[in-house]
PDB file of N, CA, C and O in Angstrom:
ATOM      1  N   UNK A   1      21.106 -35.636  41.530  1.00  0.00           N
ATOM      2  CA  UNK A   1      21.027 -35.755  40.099  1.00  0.00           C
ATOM      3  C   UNK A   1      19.609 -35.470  39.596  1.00  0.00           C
ATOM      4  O   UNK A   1      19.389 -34.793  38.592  1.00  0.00           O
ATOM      5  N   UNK A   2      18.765 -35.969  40.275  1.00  0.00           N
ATOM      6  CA  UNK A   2      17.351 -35.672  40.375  1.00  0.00           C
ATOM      7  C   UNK A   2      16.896 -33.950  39.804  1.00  0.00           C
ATOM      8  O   UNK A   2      16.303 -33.447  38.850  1.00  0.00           O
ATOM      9  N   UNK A   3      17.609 -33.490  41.079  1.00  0.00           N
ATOM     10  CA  UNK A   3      17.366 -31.770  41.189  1.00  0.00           C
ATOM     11  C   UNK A   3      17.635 -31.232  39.595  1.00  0.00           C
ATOM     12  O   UNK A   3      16.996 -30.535  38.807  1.00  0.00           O
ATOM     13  N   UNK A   4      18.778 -31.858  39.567  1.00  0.00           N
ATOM     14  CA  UNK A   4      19.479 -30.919  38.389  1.00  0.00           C
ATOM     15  C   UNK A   4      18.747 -31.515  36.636  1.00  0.00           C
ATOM     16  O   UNK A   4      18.699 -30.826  35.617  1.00  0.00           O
ATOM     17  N   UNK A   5      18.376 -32.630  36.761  1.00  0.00           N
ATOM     18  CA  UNK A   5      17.567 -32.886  35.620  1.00  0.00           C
ATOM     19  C   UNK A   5      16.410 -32.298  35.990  1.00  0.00           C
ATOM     20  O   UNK A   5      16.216 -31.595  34.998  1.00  0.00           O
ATOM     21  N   UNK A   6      15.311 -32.043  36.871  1.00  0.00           N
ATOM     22  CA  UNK A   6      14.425 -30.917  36.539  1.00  0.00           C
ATOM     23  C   UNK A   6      14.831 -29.817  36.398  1.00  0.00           C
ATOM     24  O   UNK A   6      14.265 -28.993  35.679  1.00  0.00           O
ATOM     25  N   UNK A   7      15.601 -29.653  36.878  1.00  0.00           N
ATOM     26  CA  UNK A   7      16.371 -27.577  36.563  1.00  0.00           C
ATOM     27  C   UNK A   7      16.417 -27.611  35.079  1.00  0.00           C
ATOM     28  O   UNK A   7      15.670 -26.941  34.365  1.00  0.00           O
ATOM     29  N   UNK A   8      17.479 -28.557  34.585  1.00  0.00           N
ATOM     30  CA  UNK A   8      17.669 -28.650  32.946  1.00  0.00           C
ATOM     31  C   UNK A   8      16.157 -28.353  32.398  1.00  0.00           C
ATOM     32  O   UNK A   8      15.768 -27.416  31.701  1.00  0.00           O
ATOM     33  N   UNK A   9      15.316 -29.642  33.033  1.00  0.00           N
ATOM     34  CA  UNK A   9      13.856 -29.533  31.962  1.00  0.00           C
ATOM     35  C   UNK A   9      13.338 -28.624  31.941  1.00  0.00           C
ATOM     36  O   UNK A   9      12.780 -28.282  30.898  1.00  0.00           O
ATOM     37  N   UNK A  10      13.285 -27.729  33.223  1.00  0.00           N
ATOM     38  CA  UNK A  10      11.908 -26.466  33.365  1.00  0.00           C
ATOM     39  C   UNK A  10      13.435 -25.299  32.987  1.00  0.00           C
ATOM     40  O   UNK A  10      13.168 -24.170  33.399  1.00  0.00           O
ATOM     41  N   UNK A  11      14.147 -25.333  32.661  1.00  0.00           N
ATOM     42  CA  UNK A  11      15.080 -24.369  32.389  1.00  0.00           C
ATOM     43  C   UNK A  11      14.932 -24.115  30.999  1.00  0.00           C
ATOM     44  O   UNK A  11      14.902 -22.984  30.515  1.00  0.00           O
ATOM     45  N   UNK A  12      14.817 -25.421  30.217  1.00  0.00           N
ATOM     46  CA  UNK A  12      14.496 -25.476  28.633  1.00  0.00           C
ATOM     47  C   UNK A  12      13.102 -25.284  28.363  1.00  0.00           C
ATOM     48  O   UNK A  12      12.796 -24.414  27.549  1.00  0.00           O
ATOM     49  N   UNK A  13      12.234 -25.947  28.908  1.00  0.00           N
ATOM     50  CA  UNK A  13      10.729 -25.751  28.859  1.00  0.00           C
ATOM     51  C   UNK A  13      10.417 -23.746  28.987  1.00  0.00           C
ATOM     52  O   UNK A  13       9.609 -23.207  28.230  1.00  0.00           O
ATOM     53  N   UNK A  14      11.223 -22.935  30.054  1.00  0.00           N
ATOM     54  CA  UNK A  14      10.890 -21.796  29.673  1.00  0.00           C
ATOM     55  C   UNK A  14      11.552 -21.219  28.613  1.00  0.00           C
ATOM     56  O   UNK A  14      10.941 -20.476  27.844  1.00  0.00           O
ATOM     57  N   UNK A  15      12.962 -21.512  28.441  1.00  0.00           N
ATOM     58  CA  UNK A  15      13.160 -20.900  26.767  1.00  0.00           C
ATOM     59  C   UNK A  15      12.364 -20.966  25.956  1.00  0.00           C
ATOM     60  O   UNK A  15      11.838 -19.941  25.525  1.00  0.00           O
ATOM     61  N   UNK A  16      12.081 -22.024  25.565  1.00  0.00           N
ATOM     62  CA  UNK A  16      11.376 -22.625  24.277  1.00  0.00           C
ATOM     63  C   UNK A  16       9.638 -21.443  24.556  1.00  0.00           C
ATOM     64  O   UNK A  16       9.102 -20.715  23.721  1.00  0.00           O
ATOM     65  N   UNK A  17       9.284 -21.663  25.780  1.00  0.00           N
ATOM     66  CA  UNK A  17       8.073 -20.688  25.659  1.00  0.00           C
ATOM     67  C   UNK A  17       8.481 -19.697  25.647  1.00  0.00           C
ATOM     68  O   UNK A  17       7.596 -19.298  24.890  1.00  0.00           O
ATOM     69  N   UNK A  18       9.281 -18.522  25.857  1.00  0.00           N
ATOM     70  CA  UNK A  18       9.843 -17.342  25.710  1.00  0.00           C
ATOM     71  C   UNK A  18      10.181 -17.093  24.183  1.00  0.00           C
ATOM     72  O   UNK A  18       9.747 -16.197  23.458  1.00  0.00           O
ATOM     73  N   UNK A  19      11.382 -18.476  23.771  1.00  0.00           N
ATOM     74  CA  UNK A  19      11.466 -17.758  22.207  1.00  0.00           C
ATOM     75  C   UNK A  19      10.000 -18.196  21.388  1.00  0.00           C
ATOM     76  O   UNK A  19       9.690 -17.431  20.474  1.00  0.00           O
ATOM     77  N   UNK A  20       9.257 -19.141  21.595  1.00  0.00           N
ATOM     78  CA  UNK A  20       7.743 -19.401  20.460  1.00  0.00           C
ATOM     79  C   UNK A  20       6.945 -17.894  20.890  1.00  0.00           C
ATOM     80  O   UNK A  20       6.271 -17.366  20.005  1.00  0.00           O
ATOM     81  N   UNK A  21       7.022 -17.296  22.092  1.00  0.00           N
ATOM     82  CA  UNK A  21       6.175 -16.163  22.341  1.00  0.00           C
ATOM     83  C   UNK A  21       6.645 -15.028  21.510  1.00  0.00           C
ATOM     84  O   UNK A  21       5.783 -14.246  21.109  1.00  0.00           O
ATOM     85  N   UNK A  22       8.167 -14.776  21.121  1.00  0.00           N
ATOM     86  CA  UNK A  22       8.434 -13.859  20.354  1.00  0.00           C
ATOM     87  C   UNK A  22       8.726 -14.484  18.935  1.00  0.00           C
ATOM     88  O   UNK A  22       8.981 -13.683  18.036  1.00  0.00           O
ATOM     89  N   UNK A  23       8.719 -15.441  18.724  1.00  0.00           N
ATOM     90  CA  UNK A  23       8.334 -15.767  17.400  1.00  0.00           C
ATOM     91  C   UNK A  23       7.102 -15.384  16.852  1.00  0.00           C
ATOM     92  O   UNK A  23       6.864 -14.823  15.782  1.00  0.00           O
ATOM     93  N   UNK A  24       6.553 -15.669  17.506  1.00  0.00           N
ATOM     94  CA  UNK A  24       5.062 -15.536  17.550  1.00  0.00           C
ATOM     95  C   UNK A  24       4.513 -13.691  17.076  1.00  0.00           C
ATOM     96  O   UNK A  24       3.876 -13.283  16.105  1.00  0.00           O
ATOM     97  N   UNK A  25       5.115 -12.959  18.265  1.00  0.00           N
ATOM     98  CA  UNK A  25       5.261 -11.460  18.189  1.00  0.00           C
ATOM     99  C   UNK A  25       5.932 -10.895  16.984  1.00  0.00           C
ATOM    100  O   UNK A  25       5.782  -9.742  16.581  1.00  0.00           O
ATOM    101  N   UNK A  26       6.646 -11.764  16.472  1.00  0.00           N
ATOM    102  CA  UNK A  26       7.808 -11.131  15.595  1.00  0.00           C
ATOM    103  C   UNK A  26       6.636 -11.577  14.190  1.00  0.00           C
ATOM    104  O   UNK A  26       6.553 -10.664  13.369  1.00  0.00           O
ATOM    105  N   UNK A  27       6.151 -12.281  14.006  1.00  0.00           N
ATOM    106  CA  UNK A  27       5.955 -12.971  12.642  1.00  0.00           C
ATOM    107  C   UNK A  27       4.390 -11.635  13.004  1.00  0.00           C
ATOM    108  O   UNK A  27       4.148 -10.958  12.004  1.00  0.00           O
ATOM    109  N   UNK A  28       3.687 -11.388  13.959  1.00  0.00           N
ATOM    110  CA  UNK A  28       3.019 -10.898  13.648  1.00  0.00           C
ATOM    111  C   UNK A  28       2.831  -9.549  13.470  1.00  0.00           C
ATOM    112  O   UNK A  28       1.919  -9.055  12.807  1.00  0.00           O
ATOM    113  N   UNK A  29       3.754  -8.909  14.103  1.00  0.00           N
ATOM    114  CA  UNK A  29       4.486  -7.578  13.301  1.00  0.00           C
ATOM    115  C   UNK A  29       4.787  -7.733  11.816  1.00  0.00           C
ATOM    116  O   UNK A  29       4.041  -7.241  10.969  1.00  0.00           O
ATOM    117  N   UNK A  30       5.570  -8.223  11.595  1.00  0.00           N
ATOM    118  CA  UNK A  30       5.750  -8.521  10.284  1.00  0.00           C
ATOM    119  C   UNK A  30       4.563  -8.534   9.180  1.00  0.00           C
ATOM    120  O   UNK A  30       4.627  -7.967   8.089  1.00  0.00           O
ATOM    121  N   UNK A  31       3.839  -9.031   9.503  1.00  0.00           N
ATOM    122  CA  UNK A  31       2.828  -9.172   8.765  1.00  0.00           C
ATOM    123  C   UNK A  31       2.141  -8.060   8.906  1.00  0.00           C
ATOM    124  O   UNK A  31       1.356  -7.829   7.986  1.00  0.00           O
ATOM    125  N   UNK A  32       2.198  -7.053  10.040  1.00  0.00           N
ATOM    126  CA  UNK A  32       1.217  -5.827  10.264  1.00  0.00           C
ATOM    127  C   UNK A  32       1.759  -4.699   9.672  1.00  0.00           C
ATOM    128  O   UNK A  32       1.134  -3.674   9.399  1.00  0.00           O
ATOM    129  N   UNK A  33       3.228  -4.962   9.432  1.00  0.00           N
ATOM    130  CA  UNK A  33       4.261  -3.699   8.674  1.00  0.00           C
ATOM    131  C   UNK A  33       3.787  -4.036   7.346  1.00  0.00           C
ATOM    132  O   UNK A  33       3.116  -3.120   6.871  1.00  0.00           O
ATOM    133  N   UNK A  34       3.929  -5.196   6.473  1.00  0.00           N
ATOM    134  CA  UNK A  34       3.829  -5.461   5.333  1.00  0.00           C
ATOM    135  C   UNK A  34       2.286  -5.022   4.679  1.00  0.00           C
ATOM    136  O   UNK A  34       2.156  -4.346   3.658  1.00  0.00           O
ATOM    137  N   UNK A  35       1.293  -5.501   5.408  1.00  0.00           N
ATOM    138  CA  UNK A  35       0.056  -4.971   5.844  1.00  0.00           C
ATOM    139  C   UNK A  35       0.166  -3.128   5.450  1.00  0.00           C
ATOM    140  O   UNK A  35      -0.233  -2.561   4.433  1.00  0.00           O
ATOM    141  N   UNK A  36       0.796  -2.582   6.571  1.00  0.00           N
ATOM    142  CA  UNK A  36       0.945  -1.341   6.342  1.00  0.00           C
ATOM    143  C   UNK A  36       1.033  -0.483   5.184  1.00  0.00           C
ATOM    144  O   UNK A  36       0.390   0.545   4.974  1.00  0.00           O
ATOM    145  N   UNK A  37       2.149  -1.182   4.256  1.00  0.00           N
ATOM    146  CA  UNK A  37       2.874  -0.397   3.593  1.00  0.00           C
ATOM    147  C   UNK A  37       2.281  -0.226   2.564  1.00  0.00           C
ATOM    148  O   UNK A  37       2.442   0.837   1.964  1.00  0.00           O
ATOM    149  N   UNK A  38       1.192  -1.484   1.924  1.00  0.00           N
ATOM    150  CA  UNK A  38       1.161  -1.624   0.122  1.00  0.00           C
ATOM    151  C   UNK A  38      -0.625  -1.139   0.706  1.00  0.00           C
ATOM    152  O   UNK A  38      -1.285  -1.586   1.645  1.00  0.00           O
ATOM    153  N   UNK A  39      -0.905  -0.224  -0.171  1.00  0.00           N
ATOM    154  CA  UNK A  39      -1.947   0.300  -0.334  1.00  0.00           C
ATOM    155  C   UNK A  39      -3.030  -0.146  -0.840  1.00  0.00           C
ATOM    156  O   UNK A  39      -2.820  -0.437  -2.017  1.00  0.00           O
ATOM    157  N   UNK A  40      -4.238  -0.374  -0.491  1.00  0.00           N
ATOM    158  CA  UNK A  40      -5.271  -1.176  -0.687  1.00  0.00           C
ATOM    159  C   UNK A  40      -5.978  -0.594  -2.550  1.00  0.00           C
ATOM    160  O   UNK A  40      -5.595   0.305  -3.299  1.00  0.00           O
ATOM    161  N   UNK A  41      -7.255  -1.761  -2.704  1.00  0.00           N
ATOM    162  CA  UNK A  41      -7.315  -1.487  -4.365  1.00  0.00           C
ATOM    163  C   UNK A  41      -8.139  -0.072  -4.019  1.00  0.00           C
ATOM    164  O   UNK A  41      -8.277   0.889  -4.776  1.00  0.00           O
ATOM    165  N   UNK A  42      -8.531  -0.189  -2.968  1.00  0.00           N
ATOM    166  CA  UNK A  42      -9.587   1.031  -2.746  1.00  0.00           C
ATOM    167  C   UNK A  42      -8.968   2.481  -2.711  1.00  0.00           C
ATOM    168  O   UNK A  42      -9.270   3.460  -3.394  1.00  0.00           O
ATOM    169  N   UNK A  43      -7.576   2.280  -1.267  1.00  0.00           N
ATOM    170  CA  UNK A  43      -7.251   3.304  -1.636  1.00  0.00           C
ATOM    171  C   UNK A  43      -6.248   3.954  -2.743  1.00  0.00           C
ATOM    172  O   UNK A  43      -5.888   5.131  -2.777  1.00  0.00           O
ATOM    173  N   UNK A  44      -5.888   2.922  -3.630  1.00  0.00           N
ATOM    174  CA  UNK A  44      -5.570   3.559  -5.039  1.00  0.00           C
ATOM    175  C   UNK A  44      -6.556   4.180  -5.839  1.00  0.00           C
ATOM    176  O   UNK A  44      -6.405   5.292  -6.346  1.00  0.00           O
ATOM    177  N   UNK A  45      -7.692   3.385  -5.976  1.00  0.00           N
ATOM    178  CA  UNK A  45      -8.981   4.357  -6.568  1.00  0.00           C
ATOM    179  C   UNK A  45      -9.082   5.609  -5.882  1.00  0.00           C
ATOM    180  O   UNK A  45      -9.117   6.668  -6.508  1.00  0.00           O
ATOM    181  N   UNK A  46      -9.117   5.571  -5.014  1.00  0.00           N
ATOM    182  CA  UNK A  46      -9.891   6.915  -4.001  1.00  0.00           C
ATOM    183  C   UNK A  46      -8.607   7.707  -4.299  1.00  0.00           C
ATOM    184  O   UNK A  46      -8.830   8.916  -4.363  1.00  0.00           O
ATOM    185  N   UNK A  47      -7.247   7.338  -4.512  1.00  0.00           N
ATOM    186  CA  UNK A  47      -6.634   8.941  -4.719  1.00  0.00           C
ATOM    187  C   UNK A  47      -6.629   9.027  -6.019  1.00  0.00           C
ATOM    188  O   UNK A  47      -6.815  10.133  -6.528  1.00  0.00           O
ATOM    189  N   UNK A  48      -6.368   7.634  -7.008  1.00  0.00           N
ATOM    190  CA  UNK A  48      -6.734   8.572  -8.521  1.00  0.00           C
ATOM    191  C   UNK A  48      -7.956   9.236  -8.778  1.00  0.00           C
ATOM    192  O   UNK A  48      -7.862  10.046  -9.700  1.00  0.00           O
ATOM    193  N   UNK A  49      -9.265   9.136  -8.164  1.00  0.00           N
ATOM    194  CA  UNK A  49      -9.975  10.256  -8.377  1.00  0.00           C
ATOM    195  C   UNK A  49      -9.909  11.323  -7.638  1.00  0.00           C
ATOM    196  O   UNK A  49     -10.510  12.322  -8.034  1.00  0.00           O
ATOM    197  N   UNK A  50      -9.056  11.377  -6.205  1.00  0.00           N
ATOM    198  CA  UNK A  50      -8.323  12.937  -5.565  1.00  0.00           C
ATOM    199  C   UNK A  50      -7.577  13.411  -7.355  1.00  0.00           C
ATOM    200  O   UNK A  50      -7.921  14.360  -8.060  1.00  0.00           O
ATOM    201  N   UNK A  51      -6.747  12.590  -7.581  1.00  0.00           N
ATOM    202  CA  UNK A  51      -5.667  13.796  -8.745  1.00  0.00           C
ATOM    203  C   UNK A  51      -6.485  13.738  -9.665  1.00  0.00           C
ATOM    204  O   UNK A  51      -6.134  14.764 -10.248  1.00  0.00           O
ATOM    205  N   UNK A  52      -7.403  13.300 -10.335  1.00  0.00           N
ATOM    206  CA  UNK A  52      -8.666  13.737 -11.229  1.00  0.00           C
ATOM    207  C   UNK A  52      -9.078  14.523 -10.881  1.00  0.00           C
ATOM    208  O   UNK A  52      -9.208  15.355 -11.778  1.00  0.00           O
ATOM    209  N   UNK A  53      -9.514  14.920  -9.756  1.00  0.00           N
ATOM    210  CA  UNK A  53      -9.858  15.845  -9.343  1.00  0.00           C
ATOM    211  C   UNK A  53      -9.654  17.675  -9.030  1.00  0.00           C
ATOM    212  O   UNK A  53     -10.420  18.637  -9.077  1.00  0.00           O
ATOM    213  N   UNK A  54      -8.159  17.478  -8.698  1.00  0.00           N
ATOM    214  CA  UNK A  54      -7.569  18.304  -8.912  1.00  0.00           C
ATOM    215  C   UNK A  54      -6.688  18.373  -9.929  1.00  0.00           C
ATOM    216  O   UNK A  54      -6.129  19.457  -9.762  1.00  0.00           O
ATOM    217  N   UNK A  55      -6.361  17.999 -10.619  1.00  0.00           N
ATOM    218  CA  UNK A  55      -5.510  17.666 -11.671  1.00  0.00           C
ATOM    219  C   UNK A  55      -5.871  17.560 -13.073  1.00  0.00           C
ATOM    220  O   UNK A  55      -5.159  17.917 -14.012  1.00  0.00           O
ATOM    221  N   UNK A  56      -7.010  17.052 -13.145  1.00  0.00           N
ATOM    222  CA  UNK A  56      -7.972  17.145 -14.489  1.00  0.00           C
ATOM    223  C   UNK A  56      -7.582  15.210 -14.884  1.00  0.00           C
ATOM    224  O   UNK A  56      -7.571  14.432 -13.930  1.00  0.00           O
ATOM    225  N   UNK A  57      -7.300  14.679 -16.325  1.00  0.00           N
ATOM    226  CA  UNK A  57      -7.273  13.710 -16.627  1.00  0.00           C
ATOM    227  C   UNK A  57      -5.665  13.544 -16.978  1.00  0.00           C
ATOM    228  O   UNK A  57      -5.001  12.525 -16.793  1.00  0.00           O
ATOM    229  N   UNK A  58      -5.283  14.585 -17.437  1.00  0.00           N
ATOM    230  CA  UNK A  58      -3.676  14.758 -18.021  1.00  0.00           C
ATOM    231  C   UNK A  58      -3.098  15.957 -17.338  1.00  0.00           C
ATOM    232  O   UNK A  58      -3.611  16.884 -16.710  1.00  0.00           O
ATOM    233  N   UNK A  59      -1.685  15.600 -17.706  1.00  0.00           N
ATOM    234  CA  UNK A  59      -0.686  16.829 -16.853  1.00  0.00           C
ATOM    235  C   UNK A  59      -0.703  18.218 -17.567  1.00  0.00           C
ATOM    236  O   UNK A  59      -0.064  18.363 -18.609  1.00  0.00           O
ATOM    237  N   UNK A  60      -1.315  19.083 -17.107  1.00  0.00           N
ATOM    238  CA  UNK A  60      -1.482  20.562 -17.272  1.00  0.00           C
ATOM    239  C   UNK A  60      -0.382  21.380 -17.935  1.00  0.00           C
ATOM    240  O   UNK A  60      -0.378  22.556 -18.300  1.00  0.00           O
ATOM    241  N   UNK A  61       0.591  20.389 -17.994  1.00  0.00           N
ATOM    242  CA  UNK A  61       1.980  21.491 -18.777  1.00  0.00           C
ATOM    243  C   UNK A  61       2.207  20.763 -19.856  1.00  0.00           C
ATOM    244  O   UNK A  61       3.408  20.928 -20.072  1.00  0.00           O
ATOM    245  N   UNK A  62       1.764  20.034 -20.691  1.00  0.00           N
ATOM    246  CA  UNK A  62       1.783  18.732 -21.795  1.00  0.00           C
ATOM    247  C   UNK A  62       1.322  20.281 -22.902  1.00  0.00           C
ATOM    248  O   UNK A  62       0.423  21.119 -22.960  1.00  0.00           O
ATOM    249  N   UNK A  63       2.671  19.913 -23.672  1.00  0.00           N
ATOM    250  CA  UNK A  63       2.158  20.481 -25.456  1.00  0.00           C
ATOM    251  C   UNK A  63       1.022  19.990 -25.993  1.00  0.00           C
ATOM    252  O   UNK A  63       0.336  19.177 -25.375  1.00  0.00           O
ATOM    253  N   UNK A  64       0.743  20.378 -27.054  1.00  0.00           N
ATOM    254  CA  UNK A  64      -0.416  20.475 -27.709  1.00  0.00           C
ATOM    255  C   UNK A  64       0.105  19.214 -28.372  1.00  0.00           C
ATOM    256  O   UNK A  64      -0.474  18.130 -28.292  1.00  0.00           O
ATOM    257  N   UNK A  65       1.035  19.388 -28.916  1.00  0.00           N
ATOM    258  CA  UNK A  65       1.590  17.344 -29.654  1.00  0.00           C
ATOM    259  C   UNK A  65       1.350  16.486 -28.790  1.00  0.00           C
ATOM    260  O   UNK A  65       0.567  15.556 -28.986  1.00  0.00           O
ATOM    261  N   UNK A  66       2.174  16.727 -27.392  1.00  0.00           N
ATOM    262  CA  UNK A  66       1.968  15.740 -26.703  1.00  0.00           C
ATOM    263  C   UNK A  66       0.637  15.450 -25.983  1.00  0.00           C
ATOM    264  O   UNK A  66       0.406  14.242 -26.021  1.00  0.00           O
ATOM    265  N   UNK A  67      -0.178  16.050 -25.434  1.00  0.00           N
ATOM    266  CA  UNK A  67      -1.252  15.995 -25.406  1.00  0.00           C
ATOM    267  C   UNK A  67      -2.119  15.711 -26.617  1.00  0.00           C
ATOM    268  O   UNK A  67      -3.223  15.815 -26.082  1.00  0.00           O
ATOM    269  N   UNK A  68      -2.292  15.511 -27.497  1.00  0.00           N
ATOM    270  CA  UNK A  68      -2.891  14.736 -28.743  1.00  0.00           C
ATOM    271  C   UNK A  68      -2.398  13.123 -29.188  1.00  0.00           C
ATOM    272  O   UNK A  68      -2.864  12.118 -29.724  1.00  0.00           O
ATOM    273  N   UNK A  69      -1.130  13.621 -28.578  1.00  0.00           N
ATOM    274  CA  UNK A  69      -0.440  11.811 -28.510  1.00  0.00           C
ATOM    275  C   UNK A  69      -0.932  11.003 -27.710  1.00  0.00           C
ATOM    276  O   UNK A  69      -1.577  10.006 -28.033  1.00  0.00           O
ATOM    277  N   UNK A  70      -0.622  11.429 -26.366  1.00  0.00           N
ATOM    278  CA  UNK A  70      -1.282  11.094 -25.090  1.00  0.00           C
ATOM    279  C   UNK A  70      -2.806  10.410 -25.399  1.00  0.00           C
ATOM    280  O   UNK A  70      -3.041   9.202 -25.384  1.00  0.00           O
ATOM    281  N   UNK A  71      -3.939  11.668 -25.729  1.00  0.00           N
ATOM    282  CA  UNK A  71      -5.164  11.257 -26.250  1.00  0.00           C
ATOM    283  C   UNK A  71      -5.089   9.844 -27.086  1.00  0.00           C
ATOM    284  O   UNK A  71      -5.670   8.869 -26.610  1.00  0.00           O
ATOM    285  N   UNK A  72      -4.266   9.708 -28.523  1.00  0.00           N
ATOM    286  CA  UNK A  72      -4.511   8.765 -29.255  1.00  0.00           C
ATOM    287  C   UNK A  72      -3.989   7.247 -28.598  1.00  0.00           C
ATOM    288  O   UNK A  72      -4.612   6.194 -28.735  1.00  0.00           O
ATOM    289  N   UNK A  73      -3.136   7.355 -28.110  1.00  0.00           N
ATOM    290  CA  UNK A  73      -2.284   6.402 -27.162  1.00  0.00           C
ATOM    291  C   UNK A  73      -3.302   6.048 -26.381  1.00  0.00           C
ATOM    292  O   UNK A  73      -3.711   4.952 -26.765  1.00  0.00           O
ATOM    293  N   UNK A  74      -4.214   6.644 -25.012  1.00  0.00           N
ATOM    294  CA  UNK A  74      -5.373   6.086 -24.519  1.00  0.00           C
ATOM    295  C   UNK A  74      -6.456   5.675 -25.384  1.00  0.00           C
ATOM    296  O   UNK A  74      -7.076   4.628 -25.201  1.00  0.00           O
ATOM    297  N   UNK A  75      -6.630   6.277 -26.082  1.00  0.00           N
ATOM    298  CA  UNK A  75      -7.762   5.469 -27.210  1.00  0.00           C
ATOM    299  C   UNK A  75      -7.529   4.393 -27.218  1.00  0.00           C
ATOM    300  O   UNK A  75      -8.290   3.578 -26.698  1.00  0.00           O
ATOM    301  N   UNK A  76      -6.185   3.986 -27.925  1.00  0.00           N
ATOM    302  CA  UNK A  76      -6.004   3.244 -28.589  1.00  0.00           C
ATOM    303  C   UNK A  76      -5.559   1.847 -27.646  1.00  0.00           C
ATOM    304  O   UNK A  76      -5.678   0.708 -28.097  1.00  0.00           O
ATOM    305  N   UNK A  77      -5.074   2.119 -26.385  1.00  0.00           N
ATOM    306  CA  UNK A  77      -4.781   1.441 -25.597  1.00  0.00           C
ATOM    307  C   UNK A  77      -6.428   0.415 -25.036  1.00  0.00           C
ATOM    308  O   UNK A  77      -6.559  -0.807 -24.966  1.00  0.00           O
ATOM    309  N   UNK A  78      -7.284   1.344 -24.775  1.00  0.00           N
ATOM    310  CA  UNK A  78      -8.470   1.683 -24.682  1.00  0.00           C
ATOM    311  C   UNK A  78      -9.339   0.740 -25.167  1.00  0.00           C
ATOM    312  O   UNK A  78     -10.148   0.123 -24.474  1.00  0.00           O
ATOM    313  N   UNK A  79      -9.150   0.594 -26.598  1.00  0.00           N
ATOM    314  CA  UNK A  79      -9.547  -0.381 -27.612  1.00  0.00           C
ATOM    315  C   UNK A  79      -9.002  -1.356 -26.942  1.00  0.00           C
ATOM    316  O   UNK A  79      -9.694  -2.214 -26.395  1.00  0.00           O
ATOM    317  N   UNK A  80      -7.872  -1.352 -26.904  1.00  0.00           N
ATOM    318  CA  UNK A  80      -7.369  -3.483 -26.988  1.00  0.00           C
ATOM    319  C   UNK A  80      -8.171  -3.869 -25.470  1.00  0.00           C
ATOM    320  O   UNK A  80      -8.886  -4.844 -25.239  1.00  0.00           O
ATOM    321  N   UNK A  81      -7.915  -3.129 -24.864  1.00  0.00           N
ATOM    322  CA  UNK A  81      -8.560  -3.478 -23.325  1.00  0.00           C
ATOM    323  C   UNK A  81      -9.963  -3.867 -23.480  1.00  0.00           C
ATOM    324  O   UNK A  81     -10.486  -4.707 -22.748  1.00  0.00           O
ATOM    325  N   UNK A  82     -10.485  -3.353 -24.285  1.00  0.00           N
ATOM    326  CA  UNK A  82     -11.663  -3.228 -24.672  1.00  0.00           C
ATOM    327  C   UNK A  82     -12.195  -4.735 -24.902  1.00  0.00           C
ATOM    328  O   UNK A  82     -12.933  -5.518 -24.305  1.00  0.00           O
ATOM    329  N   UNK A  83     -11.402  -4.722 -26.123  1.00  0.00           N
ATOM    330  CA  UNK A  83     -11.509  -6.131 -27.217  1.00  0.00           C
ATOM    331  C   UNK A  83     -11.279  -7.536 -26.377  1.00  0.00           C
ATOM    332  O   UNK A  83     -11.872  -8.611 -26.464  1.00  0.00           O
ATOM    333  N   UNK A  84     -10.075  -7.069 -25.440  1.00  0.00           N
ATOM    334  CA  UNK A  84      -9.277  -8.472 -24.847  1.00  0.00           C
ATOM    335  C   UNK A  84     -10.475  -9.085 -23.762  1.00  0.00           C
ATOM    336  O   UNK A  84     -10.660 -10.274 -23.502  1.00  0.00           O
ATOM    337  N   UNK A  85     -11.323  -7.753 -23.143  1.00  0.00           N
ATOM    338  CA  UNK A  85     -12.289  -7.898 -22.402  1.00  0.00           C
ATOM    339  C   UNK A  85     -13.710  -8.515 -22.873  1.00  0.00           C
ATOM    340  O   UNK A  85     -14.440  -9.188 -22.146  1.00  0.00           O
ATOM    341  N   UNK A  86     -13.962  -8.182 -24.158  1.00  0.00           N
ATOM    342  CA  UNK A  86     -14.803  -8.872 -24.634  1.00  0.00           C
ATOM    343  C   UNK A  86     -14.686 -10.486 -25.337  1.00  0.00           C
ATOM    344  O   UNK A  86     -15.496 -11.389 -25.547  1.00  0.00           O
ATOM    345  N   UNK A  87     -13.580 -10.341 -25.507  1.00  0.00           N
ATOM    346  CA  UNK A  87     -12.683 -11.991 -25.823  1.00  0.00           C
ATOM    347  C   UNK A  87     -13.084 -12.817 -24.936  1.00  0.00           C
ATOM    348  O   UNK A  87     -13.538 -13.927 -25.216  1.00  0.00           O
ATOM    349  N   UNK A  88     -12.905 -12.173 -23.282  1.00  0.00           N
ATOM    350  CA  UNK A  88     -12.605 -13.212 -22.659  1.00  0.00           C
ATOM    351  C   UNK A  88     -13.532 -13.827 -21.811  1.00  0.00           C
ATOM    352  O   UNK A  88     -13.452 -14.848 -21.128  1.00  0.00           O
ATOM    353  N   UNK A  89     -15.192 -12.320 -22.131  1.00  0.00           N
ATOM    354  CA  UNK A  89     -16.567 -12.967 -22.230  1.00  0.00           C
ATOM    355  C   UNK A  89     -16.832 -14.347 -22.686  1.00  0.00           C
ATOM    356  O   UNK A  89     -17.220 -15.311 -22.026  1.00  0.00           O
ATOM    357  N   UNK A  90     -16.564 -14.261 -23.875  1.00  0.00           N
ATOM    358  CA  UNK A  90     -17.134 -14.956 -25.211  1.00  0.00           C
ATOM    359  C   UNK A  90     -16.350 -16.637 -24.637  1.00  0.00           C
ATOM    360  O   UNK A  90     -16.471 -17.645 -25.333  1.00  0.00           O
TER     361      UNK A  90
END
């Protein structure tokens, strides 16, 4: 009876370290995919000034309306950002 209650214990004692080792593996993949995927603040800057770059500030096939809209719309957007930013100096 002896035998077989250590078999049980060291039988469970290695599961339990086998599944915490891939728990372990699993949670930290996870975190290295998620990691992966969403793009840092940097490299969002660094490609909006790639398509500034090649691209200019606005899309190259935009009418003359819409491109003047566009313009007043950033202005104007421009402003409140502006204002809300100096608000939140003060």
């Amino acid at each position: 009876m002896n035998k077989l209650i250590k078999f049980l214990k060291t039988t469970a004692y290695v599961l339990v370290t086998i599944l915490s080792i891939c728990l372990v593996a699993m949670t930290m993949l996870t975190a290295l995919a998620a990691d992966a995927s969403e793009p840092t603040a940097l490299e969002l800057e660094q490609a909006r000034i790639q398509w500034i770059a090649e691209h200019g500030d606005l899309q190259p096939n935009l009418t003359e309306p819409a491109r003047q809209e566009a313009l007043v719309f950033t202005a104007t957007k421009q402003k409140e950002l502006d204002n809300e930013k100096g608000k939140s100096r003060n």
